[in-house]
VEXLUM-83786 format. One record per residue: x, y, z of N, C-alpha, C in turn; residue number from 0; residue in one letter. Coordinates in Angstrom, 2 decimals. Last residue first. Layout:
# residues N
n_px X	n_py Y	n_pz Z	ca_px X	ca_py Y	ca_pz Z	c_px X	c_py Y	c_pz Z	n NUM	res a
...
//
This chain:
# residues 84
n_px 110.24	n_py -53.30	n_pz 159.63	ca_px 110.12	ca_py -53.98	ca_pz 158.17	c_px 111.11	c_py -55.81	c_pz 157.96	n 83	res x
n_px 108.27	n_py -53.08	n_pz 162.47	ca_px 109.80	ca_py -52.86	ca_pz 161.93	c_px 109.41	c_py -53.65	c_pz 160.89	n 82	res x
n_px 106.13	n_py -50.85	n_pz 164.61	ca_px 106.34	ca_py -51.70	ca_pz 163.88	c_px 107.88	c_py -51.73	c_pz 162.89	n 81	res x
n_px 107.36	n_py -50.73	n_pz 168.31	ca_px 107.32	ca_py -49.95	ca_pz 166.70	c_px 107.49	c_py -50.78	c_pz 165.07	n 80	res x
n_px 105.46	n_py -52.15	n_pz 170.66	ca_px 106.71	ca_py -52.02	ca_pz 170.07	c_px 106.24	c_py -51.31	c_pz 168.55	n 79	res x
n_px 104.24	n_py -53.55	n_pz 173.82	ca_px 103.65	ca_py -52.47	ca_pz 172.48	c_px 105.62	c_py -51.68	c_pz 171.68	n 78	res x
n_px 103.71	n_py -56.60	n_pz 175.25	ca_px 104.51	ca_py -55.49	ca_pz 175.06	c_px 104.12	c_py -55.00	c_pz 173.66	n 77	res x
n_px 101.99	n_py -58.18	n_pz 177.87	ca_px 101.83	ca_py -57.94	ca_pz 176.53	c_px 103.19	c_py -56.37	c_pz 176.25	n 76	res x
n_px 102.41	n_py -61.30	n_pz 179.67	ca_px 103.10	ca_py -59.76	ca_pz 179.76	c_px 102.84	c_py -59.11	c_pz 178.11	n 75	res x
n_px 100.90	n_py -63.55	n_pz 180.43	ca_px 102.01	ca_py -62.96	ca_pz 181.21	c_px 102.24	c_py -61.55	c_pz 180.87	n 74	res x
n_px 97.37	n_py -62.48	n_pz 179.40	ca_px 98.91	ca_py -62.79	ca_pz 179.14	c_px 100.03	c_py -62.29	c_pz 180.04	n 73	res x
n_px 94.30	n_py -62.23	n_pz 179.36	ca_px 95.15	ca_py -62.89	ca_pz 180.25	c_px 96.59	c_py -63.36	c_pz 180.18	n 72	res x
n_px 92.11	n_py -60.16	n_pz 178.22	ca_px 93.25	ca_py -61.11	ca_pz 178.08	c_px 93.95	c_py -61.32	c_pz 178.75	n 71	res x
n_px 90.56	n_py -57.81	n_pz 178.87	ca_px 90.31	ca_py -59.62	ca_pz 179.49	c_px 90.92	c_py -60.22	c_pz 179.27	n 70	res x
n_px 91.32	n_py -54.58	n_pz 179.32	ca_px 91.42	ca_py -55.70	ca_pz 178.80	c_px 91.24	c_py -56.81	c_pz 178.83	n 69	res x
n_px 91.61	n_py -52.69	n_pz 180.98	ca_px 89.93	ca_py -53.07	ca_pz 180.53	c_px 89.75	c_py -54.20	c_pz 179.53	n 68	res x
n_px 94.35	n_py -52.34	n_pz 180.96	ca_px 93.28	ca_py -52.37	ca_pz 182.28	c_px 92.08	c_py -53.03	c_pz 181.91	n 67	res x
n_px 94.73	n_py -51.47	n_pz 178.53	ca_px 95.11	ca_py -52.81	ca_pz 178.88	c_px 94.50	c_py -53.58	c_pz 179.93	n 66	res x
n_px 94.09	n_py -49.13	n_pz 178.52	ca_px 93.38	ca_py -50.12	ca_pz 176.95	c_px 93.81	c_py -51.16	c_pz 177.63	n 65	res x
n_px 95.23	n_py -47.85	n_pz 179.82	ca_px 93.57	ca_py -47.87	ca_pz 180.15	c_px 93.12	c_py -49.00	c_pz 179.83	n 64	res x
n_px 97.95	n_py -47.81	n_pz 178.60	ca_px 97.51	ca_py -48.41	ca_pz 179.97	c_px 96.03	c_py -48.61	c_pz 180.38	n 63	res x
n_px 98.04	n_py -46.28	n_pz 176.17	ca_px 97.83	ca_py -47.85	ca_pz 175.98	c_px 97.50	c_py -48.61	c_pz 177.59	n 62	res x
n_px 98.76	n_py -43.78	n_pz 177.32	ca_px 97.44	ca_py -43.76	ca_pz 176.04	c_px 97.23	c_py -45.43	c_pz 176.43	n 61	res x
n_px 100.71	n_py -43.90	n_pz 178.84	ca_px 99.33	ca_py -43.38	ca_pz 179.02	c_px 98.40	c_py -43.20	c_pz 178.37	n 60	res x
n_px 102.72	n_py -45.27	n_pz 177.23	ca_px 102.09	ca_py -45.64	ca_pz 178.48	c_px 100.77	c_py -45.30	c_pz 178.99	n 59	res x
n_px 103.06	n_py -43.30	n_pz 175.01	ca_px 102.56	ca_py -45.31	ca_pz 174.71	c_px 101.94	c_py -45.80	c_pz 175.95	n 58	res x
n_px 104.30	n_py -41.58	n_pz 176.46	ca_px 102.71	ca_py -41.41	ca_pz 175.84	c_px 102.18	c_py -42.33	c_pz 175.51	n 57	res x
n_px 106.69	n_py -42.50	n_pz 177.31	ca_px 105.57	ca_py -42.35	ca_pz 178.49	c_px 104.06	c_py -41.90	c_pz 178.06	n 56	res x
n_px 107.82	n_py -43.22	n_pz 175.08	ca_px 107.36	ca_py -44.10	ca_pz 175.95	c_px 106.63	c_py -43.38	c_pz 177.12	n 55	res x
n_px 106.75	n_py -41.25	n_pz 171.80	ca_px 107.84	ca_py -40.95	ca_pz 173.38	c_px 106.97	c_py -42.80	c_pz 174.20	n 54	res x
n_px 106.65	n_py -42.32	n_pz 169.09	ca_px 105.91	ca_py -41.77	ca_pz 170.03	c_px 106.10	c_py -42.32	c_pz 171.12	n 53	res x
n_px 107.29	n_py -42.72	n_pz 166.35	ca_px 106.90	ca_py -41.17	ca_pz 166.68	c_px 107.17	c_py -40.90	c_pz 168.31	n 52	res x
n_px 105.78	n_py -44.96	n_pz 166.08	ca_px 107.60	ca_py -44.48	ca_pz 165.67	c_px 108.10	c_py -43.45	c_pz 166.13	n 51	res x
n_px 103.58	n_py -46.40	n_pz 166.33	ca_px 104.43	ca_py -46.45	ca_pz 167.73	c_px 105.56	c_py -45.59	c_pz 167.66	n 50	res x
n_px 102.48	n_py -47.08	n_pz 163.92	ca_px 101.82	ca_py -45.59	ca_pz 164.95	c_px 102.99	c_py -44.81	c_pz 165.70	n 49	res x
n_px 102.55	n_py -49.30	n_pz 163.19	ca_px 103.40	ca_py -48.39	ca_pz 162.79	c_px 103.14	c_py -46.88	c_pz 163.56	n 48	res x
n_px 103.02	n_py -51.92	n_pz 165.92	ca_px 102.39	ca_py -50.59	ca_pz 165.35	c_px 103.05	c_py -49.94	c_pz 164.51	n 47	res x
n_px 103.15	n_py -54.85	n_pz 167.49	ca_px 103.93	ca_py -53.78	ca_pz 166.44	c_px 102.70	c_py -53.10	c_pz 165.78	n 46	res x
n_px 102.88	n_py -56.99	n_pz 170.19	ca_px 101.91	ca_py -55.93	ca_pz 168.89	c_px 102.83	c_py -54.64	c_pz 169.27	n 45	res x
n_px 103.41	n_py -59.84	n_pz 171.41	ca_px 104.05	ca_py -59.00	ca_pz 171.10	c_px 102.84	c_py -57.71	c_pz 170.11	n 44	res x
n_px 102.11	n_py -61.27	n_pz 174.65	ca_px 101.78	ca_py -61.32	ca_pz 173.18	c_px 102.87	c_py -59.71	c_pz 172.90	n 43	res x
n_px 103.36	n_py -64.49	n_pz 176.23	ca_px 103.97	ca_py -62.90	ca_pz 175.96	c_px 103.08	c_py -62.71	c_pz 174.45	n 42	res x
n_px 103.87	n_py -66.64	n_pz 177.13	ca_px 102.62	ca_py -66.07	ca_pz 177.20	c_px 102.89	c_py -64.73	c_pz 177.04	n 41	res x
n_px 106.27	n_py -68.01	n_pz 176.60	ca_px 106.41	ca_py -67.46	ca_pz 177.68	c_px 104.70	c_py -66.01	c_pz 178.02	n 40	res x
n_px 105.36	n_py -70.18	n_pz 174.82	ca_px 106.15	ca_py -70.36	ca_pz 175.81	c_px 106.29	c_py -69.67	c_pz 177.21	n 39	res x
n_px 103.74	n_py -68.39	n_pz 172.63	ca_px 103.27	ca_py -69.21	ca_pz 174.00	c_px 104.01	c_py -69.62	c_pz 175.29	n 38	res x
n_px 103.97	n_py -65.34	n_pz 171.69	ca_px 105.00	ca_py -66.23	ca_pz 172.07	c_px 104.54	c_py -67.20	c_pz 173.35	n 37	res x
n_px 102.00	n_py -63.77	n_pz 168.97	ca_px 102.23	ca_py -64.76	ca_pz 170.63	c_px 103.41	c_py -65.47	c_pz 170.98	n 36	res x
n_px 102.03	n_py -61.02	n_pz 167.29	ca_px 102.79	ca_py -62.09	ca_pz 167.83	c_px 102.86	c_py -63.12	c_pz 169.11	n 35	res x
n_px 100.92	n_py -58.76	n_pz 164.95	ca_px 100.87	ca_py -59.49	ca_pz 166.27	c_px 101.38	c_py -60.39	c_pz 166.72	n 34	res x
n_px 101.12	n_py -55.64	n_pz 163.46	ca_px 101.01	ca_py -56.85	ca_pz 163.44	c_px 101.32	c_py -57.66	c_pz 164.91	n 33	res x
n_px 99.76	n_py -52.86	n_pz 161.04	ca_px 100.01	ca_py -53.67	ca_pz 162.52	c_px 100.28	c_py -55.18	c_pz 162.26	n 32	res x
n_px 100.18	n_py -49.89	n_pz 159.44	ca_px 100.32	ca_py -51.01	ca_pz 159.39	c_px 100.05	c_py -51.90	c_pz 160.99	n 31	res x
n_px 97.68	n_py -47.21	n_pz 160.43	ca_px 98.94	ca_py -47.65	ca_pz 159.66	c_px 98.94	c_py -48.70	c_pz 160.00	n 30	res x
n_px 96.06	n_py -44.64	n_pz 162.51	ca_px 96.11	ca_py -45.84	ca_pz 161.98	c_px 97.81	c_py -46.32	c_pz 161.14	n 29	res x
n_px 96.63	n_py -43.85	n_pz 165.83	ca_px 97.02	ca_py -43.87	ca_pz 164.91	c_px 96.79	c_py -44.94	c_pz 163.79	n 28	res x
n_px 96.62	n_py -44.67	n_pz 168.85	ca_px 98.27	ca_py -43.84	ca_pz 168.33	c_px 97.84	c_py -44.03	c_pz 167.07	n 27	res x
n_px 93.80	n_py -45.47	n_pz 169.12	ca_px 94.35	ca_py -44.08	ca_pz 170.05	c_px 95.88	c_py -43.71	c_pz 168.79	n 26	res x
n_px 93.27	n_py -46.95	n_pz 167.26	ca_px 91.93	ca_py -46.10	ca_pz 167.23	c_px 93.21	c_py -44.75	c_pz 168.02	n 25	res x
n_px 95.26	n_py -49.16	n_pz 167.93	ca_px 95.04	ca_py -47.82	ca_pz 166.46	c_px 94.38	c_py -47.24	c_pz 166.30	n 24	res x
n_px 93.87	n_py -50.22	n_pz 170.15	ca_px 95.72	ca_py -49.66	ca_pz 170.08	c_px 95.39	c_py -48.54	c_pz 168.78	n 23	res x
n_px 91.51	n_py -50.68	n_pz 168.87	ca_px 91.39	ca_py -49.90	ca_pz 170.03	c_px 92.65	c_py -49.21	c_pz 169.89	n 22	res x
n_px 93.01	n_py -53.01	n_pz 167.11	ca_px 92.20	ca_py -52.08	ca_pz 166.80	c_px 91.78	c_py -50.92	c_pz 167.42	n 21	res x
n_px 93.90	n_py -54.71	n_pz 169.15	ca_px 94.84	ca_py -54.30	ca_pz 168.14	c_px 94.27	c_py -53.44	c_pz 167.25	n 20	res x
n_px 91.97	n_py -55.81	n_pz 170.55	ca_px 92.86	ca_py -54.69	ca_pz 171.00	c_px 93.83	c_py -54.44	c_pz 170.28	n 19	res x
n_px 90.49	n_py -57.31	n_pz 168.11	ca_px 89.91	ca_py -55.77	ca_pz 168.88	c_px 91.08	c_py -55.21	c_pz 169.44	n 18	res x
n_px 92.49	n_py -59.44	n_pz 168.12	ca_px 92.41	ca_py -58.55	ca_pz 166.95	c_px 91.69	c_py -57.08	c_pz 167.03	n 17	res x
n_px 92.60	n_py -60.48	n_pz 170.43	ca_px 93.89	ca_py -60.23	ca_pz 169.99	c_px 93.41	c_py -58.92	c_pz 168.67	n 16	res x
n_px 89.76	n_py -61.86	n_pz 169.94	ca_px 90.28	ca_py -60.63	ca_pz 170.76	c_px 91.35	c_py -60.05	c_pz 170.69	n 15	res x
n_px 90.38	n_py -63.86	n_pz 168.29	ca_px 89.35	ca_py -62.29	ca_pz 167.54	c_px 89.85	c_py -60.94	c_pz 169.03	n 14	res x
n_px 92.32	n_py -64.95	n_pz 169.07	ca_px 92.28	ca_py -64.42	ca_pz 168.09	c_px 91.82	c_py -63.02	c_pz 167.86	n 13	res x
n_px 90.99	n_py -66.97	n_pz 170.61	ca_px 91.47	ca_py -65.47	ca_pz 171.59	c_px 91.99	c_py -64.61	c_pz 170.15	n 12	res x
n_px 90.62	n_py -69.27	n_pz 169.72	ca_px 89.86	ca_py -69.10	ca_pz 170.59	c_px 89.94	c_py -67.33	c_pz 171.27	n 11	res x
n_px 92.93	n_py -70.26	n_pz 168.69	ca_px 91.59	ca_py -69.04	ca_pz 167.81	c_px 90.80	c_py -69.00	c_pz 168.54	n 10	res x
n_px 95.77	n_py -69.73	n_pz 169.64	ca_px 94.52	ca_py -70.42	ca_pz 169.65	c_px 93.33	c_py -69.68	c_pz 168.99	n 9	res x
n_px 98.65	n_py -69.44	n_pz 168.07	ca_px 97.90	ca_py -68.91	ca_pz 168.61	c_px 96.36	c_py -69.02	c_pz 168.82	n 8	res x
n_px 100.15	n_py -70.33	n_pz 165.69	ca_px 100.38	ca_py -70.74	ca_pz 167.34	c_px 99.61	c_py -69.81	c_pz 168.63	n 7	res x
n_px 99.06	n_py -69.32	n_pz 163.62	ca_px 99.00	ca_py -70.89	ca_pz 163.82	c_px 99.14	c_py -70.80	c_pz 165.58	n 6	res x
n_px 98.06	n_py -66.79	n_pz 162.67	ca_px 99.37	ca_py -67.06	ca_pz 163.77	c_px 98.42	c_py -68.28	c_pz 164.07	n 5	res x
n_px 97.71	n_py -64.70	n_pz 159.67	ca_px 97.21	ca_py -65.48	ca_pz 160.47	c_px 98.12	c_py -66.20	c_pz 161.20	n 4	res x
n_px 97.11	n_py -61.20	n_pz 158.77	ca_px 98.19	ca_py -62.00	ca_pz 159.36	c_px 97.34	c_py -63.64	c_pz 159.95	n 3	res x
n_px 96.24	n_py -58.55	n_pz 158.59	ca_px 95.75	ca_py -59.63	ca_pz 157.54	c_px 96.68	c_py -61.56	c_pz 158.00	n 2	res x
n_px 96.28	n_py -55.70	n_pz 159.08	ca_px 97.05	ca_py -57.11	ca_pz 160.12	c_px 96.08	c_py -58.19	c_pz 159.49	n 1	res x
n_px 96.93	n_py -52.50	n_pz 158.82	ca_px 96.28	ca_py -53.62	ca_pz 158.18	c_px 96.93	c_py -54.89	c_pz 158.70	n 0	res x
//
């Protein structure tokens, strides 16, 4: 559930930020999510609770397709385990 709203993040890309954060939980899983831009360095961050479980080379090959077919345009998106 990512009920979250990020000021520093243009709403122009929002809603997309918010499909691949949906797709991400369609494959590892539903449970909590949340998202993070860091403009400075165009880095979007997305925490999963999915992610806790689950080895880095299966995050890789489940989440690499999803990124390929992705249109977002960020220096570097990283997939991390959601933390409290």
């Amino acid at each position: 559930m990512n009920n979250e709203i990020h000021p520093e993040a243009p709403e122009y890309f929002e809603g997309e930020i918010e499909e691949l954060v949906a797709q991400l939980l369609e494959v590892f899983g539903d449970g909590d999510s949340r998202w993070h831009y860091e403009e400075s360095s165009e880095t979007l961050y997305i925490e999963l609770e999915s992610l806790k479980n689950k080895s880095g080379k299966v995050i890789e090959e489940n989440a690499g397709p999803i990124f390929d077919a992705c249109e977002l345009e960020f220096e570097e998106i990283i997939l991390l385990p959601l933390t409290d």
